[in-house]
C-alpha positions as CSV (number, residue, x, y, z in Angstrom):
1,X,-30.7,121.9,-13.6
2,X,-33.0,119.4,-12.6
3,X,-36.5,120.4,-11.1
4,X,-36.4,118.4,-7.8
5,X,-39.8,117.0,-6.4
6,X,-40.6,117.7,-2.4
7,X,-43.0,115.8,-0.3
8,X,-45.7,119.1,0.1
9,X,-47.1,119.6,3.4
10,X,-50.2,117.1,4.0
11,X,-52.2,118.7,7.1
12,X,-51.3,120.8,10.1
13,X,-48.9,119.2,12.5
14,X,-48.3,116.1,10.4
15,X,-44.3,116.2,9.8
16,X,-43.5,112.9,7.8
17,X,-45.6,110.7,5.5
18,X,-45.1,107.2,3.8
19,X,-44.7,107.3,0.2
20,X,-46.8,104.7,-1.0
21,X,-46.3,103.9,-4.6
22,X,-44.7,105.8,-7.0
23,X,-47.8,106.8,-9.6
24,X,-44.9,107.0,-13.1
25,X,-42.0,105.1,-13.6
26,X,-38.2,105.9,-13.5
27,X,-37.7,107.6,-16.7
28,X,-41.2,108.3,-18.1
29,X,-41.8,111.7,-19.5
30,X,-44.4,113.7,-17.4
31,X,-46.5,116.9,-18.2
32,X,-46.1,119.6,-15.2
33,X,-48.9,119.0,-12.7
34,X,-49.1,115.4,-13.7
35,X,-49.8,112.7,-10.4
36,X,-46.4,111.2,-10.0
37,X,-46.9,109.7,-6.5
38,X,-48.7,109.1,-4.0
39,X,-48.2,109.7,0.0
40,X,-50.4,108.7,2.8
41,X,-49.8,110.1,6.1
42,X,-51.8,109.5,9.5
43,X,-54.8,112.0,8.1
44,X,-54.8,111.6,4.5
45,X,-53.9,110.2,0.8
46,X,-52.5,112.7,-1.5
47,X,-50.7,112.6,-5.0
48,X,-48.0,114.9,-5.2
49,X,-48.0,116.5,-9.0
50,X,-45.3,116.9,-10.8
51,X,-43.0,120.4,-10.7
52,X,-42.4,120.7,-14.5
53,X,-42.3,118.7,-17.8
54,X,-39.4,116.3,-18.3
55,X,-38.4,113.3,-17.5
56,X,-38.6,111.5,-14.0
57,X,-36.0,110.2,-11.7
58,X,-37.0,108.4,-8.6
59,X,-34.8,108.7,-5.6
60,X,-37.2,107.2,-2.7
61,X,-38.2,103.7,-3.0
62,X,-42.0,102.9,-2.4
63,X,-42.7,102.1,1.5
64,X,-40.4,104.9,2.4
65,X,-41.2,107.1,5.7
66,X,-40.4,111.0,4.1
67,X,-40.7,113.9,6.4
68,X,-41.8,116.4,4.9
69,X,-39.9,119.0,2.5
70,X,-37.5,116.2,1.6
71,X,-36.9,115.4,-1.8
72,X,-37.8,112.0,-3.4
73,X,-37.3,112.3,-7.0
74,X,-36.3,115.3,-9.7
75,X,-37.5,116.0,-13.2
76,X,-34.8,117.0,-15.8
77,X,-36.8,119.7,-17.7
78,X,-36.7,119.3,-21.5
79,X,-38.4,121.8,-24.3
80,X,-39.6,118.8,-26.3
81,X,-41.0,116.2,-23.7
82,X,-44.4,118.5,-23.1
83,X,-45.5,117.4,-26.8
84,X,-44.3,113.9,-26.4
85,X,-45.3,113.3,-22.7
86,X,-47.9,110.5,-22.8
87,X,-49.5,107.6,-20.3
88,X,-46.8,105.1,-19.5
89,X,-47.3,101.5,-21.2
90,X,-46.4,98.5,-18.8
91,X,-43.2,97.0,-20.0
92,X,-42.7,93.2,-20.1
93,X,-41.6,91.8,-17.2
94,X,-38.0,91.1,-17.6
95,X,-36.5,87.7,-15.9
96,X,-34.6,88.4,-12.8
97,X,-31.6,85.2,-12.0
98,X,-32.0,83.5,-8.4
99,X,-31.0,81.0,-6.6
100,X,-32.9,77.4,-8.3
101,X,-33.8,79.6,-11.8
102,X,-35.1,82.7,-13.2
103,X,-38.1,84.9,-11.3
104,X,-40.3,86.7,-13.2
105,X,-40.3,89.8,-11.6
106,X,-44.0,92.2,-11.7
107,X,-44.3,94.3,-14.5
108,X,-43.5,97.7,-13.2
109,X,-46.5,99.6,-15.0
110,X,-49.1,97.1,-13.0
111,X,-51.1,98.8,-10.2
112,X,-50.5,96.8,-7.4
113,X,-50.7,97.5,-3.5
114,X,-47.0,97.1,-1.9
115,X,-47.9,93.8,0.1
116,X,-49.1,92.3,-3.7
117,X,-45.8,93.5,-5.6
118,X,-43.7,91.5,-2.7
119,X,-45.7,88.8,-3.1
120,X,-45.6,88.7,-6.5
121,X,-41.6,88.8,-6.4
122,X,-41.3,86.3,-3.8
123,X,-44.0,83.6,-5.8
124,X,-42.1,84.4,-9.0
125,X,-45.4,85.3,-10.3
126,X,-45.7,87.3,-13.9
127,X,-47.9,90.1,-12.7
128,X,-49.0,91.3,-16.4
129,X,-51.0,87.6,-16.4
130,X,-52.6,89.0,-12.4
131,X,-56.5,90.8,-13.0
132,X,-56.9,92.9,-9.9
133,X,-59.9,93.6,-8.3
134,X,-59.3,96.5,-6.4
135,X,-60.1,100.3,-7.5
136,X,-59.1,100.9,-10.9
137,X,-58.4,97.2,-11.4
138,X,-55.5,97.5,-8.8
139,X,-54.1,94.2,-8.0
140,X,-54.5,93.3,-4.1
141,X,-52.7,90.7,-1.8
142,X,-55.8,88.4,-2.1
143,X,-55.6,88.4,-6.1
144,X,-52.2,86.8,-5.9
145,X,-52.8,84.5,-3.7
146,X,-55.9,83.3,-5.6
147,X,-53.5,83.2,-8.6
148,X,-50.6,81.6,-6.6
149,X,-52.8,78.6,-5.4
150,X,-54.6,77.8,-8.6
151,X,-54.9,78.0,-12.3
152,X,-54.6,81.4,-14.2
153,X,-58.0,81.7,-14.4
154,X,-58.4,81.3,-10.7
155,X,-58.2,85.3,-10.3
156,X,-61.0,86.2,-12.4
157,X,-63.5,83.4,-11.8
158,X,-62.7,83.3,-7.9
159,X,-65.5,85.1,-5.5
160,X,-64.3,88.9,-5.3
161,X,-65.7,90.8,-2.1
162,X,-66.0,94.4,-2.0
163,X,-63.3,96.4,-1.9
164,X,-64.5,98.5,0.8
165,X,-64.3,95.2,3.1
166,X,-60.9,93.8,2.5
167,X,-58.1,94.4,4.6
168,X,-56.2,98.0,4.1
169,X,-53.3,97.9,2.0
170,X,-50.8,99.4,4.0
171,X,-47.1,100.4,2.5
172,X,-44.7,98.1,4.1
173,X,-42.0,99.3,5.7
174,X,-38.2,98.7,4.9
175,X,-37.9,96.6,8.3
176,X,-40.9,94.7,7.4
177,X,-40.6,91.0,7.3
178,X,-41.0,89.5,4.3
179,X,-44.1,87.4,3.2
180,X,-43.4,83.8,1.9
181,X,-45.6,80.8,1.2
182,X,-46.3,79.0,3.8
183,X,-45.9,80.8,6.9
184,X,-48.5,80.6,9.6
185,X,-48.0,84.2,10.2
186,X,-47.2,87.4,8.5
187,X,-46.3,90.6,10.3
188,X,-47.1,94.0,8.3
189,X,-46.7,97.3,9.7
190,X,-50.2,99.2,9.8
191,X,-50.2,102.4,8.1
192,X,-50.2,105.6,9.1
193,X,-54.0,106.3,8.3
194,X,-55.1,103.4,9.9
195,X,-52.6,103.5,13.1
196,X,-54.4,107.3,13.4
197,X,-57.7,105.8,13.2
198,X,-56.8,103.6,16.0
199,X,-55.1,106.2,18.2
200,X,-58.9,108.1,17.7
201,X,-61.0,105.2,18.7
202,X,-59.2,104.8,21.5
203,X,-59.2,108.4,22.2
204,X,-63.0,108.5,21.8
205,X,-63.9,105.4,24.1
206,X,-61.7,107.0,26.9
207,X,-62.4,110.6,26.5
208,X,-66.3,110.3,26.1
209,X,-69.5,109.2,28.2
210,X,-71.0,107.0,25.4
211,X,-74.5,105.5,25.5
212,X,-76.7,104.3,22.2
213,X,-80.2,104.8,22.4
214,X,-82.1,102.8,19.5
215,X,-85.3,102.8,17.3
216,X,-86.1,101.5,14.1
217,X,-87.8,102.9,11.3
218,X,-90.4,101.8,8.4
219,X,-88.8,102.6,5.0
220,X,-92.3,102.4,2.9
221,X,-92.7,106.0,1.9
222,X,-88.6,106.7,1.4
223,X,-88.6,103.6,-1.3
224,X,-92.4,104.1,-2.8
225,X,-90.8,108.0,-3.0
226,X,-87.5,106.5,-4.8
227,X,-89.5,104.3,-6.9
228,X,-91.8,107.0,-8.5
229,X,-89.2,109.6,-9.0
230,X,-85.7,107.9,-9.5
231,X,-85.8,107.9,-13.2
232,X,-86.8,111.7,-13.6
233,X,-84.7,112.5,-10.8
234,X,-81.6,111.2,-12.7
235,X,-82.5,112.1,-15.8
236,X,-82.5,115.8,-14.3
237,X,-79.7,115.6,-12.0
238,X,-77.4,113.5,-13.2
239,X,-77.4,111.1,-10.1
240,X,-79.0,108.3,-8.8
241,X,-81.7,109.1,-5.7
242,X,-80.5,107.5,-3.0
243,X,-81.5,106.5,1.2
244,X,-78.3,108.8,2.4
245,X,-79.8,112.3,1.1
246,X,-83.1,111.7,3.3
247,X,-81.2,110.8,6.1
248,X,-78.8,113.7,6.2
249,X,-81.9,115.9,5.8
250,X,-83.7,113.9,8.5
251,X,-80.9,114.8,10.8
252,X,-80.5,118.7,9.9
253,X,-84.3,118.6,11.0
254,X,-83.7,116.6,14.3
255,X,-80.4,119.0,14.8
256,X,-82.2,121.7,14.5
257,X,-84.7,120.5,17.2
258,X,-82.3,119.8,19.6
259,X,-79.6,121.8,19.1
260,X,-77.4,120.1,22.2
261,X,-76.8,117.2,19.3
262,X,-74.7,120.0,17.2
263,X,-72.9,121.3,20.2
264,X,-69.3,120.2,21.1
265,X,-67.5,120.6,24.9
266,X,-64.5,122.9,24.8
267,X,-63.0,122.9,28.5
268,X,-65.3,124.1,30.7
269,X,-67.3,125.4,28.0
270,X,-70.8,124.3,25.8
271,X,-70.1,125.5,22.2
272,X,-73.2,125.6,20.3
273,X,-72.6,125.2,16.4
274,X,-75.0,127.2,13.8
275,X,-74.3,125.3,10.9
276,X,-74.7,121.5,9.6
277,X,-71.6,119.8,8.1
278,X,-72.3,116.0,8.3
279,X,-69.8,113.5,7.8
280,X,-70.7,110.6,6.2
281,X,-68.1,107.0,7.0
282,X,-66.7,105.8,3.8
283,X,-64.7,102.4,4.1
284,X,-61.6,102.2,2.4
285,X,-58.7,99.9,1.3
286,X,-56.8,102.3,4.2
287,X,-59.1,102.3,6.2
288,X,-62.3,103.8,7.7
289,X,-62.9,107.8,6.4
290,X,-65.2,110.3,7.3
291,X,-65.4,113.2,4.9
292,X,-67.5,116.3,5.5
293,X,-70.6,117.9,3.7
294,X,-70.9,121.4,4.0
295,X,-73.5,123.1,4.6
296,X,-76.6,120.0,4.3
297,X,-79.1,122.7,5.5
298,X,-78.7,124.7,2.4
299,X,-78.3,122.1,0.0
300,X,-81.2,120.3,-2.2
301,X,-81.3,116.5,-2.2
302,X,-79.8,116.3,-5.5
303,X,-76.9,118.4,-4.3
304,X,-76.3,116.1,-1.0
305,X,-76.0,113.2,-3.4
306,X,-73.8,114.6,-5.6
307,X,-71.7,115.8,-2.4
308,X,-71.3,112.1,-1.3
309,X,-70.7,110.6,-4.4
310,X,-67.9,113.4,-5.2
311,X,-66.1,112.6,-1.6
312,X,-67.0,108.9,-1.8
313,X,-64.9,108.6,-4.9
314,X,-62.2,111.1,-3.7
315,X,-61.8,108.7,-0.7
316,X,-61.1,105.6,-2.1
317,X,-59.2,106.6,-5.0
318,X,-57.1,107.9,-2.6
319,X,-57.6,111.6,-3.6
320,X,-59.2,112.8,-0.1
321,X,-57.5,116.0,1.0
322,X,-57.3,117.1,4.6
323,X,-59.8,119.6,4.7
324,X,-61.9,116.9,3.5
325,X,-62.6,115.3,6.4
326,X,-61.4,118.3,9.1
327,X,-64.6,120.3,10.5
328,X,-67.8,118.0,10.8
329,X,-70.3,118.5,13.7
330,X,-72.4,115.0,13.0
331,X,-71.9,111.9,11.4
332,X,-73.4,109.2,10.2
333,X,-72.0,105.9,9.4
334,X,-74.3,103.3,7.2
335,X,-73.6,99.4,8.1
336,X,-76.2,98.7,6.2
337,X,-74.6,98.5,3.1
338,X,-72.4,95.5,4.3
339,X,-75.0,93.9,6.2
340,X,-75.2,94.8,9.4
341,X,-78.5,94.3,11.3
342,X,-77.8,96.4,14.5
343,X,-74.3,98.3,16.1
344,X,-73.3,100.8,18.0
345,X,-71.4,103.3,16.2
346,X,-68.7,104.9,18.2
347,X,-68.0,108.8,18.2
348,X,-66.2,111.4,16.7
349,X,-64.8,114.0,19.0
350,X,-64.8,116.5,19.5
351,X,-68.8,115.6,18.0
352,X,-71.3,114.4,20.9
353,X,-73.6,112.7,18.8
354,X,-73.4,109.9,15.6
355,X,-76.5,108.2,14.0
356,X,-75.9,104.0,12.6
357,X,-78.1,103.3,9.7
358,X,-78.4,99.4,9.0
359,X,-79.5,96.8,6.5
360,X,-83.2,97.4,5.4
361,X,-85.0,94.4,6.5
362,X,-88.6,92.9,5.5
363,X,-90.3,92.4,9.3
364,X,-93.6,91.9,10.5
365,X,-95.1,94.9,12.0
366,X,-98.5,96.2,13.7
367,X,-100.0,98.8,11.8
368,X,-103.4,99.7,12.9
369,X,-104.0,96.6,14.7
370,X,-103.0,94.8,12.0
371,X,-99.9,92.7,11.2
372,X,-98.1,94.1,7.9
373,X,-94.5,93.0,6.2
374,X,-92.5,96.6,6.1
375,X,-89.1,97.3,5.1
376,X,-88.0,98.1,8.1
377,X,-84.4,99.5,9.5
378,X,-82.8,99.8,13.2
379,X,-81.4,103.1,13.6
380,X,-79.1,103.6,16.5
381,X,-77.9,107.0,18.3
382,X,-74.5,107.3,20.5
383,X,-74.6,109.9,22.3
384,X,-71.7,112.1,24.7
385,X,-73.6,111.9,28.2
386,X,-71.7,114.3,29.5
387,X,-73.1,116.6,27.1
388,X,-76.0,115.5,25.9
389,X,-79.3,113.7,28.4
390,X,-81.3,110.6,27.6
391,X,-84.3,113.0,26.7
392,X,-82.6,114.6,24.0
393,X,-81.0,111.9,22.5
394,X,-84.2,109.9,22.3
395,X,-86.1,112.4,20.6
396,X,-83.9,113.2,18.3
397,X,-84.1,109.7,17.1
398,X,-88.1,110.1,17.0
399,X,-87.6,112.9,14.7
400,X,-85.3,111.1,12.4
401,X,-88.0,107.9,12.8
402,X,-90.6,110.9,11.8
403,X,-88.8,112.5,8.8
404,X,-88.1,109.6,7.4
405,X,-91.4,107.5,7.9
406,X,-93.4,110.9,6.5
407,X,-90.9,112.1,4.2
408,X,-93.2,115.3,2.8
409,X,-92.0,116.8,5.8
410,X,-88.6,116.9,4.9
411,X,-90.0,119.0,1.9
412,X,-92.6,121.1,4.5
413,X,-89.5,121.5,7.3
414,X,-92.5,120.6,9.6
């Protein structure tokens, strides 16, 4: 009897997902607990493994909404496939007969978002001549179109921004209209990750009193710190030595000072929180995510890094689970790294408070009554006013300012 494959539950209350892209081919031979798909619901990416060894059959195109328990696929077991079962080869792209000539259709072992692979079929495009530049060399909707509109080696000579930048790639829907050359306009469906993150934002601007405060911070000691110690800190640890870890201890220190900036409003009621889990914002290809670190008051600086890196990765290769990013009492979100010279980032609730890092920027400053050039950052602090007063918020960015312009006393705790 064939094992059939079930769409698992994704998070509490969640009750249908999309599948997004099937991760095997019809007919390949899988290992049990082998990534055979992947779903995205309006919390969360996750790969659903495979039930036994065998080979696959697919009943669920890619796009599909699933709820969840249905079935989308089987594996008939077999005794021998566990010895044979190896990573899938892309086949040639076989020619598929149309009105005016033959199409090349996509080459169905390419890794390629859904709104690519209907591009790709409606531009008659051979998709094993396509380099993608998304994660894991993933072919995006901006690849083909650099292919469709110039020479072959358009793709891999043309400007490539970062990943984390680009439009999400959302799974289109079946009622989804088509995209075609030409057209002024395309309609896509958002997907269910990012139409949650809307829902949220919305939820958070009507729900909340927020107010940023601002400051901005002098980055000497945190980079002459870096400079002396990165190579011995990575030869030890394994990681690079990054801003992010002295920020997140900067902000355990300024929680700790003011613990009303840790506290979340239940009803009537204040609920003070004893512990530290930070989220830090990852952008996406799906979308903004904020996975939480556990714990940043116990942990060393090597083990914060290692913490972001590991749920940096999980989150855009699409591997972030629920309790990833459920739980967090602070934030911050850095948009620096794309840029950005000042914003106001916007909350998470049921959190009252959210620091904005920015772009590190050479500025004239007045240090003892003389002008300097220092690398110098705008920090920003929203804040719930309902919870949380001007005073507090303020100093709490003085201590962050303080930690991180005399960074021994992140060491001290003074």
């Amino acid at each position: 009897m064939p094992v059939e494959i079930k769409v698992p539950s994704v998070g509490e209350s969640v009750t249908e997902a999309v599948l997004s892209r099937w991760l095997k081919k019809d007919g390949d031979i899988v290992r049990r607990d082998e990534p055979v798909a992947e779903l995205e619901s309006e919390k969360a990416t996750q790969e659903v493994p495979a039930p036994a060894t065998g080979t696959l059959t697919t009943s669920v195109a890619e796009g599909t909404k699933v709820p969840i328990g249905a079935v989308i696929g089987a594996i008939e077991e077999s005794k021998t496939a566990g010895a044979k079962a190896a990573p899938s080869l892309p086949r040639p792209p076989s020619p598929l007969k149309g009105e005016g000539g033959e199409k090349a259709a996509p080459a169905r072992g390419a890794v390629m978002s859904p709104s690519a692979r209907v591009l790709v079929e409606s531009k008659g495009l051979d998709a094993s001549q396509l380099t993608g530049s998304g994660r894991g060399g993933r072919i995006t909707k901006e690849d083909v179109l650099a292919r469709g509109n110039g020479p072959a080696s358009a793709v891999a000579l043309a400007p490539r921004e970062p990943p984390s930048v680009r439009p999400p790639e959302s799974p289109r829907g079946a009622d989804a209209t088509p995209l075609a050359a030409g057209e002024r306009e395309t309609r896509q469906r958002m997907s269910p990750i990012r139409q949650r993150i809307a829902s949220r934002l919305v939820e958070s601007q009507q729900t909340t009193a927020s107010l940023t405060t601002f400051n901005e911070a002098d980055l000497s000691a945190v980079m002459a710190l870096r400079s002396q110690y990165k190579d011995k800190f990575k030869e030890k640890h394994g990681v690079s030595l990054g801003f992010m870890s002295f920020f997140v201890k900067a902000c355990v220190e300024a929680l700790k000072a003011f613990p009303i900036t840790n506290a979340r409003i239940d009803g009537p009621d204040v609920v003070y929180q004893n512990y530290y889990d930070v989220g830090v914002a990852v952008s996406t290809e799906r979308g903004l995510m904020v996975p939480v670190l556990r714990g940043c008051d116990r942990l060393s600086f090597a083990e914060i890094e290692k913490g972001i890196s590991e749920l940096a990765a999980k989150a855009r290769d699409g591997k972030i689970t629920v309790n990833d990013l459920q739980g967090g009492t602070f934030t911050i979100s850095n948009g620096g790294v794309f840029g950005s010279l000042l914003s106001t980032p916007i909350l998470n609730p049921p959190q009252t408070a959210i620091l904005g890092m920015h772009t590190i920027q050479k500025r004239p400053v007045a240090v003892d009554d003389q002008v300097v050039i220092r690398p110098m950052m705008y920090l920003a602090l929203t804040y719930d006013h309902r919870l949380i007063d001007g005073r507090e918020a303020v100093l709490f960015l003085v201590r962050v300012k303080e930690c991180i312009e005399d960074p021994e006393r992140l060491m001290l705790e003074v």
